[in-house]
C-alpha positions as CSV (number, residue, x, y, z in Angstrom):
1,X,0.5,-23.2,-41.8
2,X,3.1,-22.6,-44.7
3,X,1.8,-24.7,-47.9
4,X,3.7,-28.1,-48.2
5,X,4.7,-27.9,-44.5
6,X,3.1,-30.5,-42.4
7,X,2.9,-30.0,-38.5
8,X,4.7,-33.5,-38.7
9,X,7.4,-31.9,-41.0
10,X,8.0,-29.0,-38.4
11,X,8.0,-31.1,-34.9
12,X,10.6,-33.6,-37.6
13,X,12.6,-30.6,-37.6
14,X,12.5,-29.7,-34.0
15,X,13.5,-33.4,-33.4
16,X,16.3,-33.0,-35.6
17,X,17.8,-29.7,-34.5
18,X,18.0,-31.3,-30.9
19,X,19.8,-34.3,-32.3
20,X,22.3,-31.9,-33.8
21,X,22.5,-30.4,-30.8
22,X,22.8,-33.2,-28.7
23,X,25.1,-34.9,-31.3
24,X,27.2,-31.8,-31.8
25,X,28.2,-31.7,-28.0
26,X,29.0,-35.4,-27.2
27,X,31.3,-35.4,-30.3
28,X,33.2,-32.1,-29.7
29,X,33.5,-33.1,-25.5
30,X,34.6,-36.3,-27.0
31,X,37.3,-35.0,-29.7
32,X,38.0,-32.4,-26.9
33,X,38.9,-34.9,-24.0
34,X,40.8,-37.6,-26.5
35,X,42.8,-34.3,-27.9
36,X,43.5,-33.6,-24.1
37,X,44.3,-37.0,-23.2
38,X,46.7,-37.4,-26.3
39,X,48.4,-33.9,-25.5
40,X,48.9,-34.9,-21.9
41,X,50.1,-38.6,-22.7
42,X,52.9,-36.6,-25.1
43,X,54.1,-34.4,-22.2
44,X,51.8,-31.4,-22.5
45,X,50.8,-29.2,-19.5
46,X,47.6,-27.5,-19.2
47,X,49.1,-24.1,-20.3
48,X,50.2,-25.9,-23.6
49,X,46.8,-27.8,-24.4
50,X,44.6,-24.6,-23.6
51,X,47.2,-22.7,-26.0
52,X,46.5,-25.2,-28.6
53,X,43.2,-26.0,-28.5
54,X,42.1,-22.4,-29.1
55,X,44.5,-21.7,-32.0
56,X,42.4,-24.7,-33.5
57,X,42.0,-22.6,-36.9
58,X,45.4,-21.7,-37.4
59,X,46.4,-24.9,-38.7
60,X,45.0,-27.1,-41.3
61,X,45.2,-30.6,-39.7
62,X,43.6,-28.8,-37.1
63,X,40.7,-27.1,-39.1
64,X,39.7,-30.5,-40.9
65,X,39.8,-32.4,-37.7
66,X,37.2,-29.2,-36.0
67,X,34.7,-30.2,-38.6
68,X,34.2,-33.8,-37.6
69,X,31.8,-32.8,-34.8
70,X,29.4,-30.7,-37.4
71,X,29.7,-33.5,-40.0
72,X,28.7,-36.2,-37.4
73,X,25.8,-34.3,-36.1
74,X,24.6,-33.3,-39.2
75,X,24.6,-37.3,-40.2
76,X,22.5,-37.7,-36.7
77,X,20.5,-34.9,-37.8
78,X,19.8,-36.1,-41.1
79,X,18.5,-39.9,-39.7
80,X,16.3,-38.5,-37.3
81,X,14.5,-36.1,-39.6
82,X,14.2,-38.8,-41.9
83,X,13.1,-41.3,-39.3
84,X,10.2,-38.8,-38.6
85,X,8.5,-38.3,-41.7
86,X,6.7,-40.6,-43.8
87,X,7.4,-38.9,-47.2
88,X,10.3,-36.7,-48.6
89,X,13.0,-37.6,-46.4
90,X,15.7,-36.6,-48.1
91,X,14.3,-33.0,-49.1
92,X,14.1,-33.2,-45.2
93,X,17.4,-34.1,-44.4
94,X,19.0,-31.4,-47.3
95,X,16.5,-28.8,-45.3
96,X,18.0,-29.7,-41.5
97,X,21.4,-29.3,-43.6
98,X,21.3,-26.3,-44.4
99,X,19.2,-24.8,-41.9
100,X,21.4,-26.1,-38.8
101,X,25.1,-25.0,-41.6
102,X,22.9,-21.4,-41.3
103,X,22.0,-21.3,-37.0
104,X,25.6,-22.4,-35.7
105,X,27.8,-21.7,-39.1
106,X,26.5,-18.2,-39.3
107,X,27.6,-16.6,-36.7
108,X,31.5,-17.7,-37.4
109,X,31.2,-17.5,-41.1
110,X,33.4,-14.3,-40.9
111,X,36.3,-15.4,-38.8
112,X,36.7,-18.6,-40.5
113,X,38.3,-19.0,-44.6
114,X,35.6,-19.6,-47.5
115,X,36.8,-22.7,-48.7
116,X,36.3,-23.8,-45.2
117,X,33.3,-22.5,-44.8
118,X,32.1,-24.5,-48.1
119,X,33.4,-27.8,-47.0
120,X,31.7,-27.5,-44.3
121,X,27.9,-27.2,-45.6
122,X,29.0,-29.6,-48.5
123,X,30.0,-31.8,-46.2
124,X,27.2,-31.7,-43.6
125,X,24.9,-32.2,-46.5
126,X,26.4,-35.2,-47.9
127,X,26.2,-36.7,-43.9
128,X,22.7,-35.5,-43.6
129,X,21.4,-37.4,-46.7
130,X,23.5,-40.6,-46.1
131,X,21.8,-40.4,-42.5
132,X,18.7,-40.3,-44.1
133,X,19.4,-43.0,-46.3
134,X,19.1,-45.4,-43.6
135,X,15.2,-45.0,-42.6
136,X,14.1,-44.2,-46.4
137,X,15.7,-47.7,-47.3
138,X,14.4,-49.5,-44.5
139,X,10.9,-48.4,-45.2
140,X,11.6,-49.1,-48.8
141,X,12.4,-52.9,-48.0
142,X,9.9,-53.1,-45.2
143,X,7.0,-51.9,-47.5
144,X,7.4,-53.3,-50.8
């Protein structure tokens, strides 16, 4: 076993990925079908929603609004990690960060702009460690 790594630490992490997972796909089916239902409520047809939903990036309102899914799943992310380990949560929650900003960022990094890009890890590791906040300071006040 890697030094400093803990089997807990590792299953913490696989616990985490599927809670970005999970998270990641009700938020974006959510955001998706409110989007849809706003669009249609406005007049939209089909044609017109499928038109705009994948020229997402092309717009700026657009963009900040595609990164609410990532930022929410990486605050999920960031709880459960921490919830799982008994020390170090938040060097936990800064790892599940940037390891889940590097398996589903990665892939798009090139189509998408830098700056977006960057506020995107920044802010998936700002939600990941206030998601961790919240089982470090319970255990804090539970365990004096």
């Amino acid at each position: 076993m890697t030094r400093g790594w803990s089997s807990q630490s590792l299953r913490a992490m696989g616990w985490a990925i599927a809670a970005y997972f999970a998270a990641m796909v009700i938020s974006s089916v959510a955001l998706s079908g409110l989007t849809r239902l706003y669009l249609g409520v406005r007049g939209w047809d089909d044609a017109q929603i499928h038109d705009f939903l994948t020229r997402q990036f092309q717009s700026y309102p657009q963009m900040v609004l595609a990164i609410l899914p990532g930022v929410s799943a990486a605050g999920a992310a960031g709880y459960t990690v921490a919830n799982r380990v008994t020390a170090l949560e938040y060097w936990h929650a800064l790892g599940i960060a940037l390891l889940t900003a590097l398996i589903f960022t990665g892939p798009v990094m090139t189509r998408l702009p830098l700056w977006y890009t960057l506020m995107t890890v920044t802010l998936s590791v700002v939600a990941a460690l206030f998601g961790a906040s919240f089982p470090k300071r319970y255990r804090m006040t539970s365990n004096p």
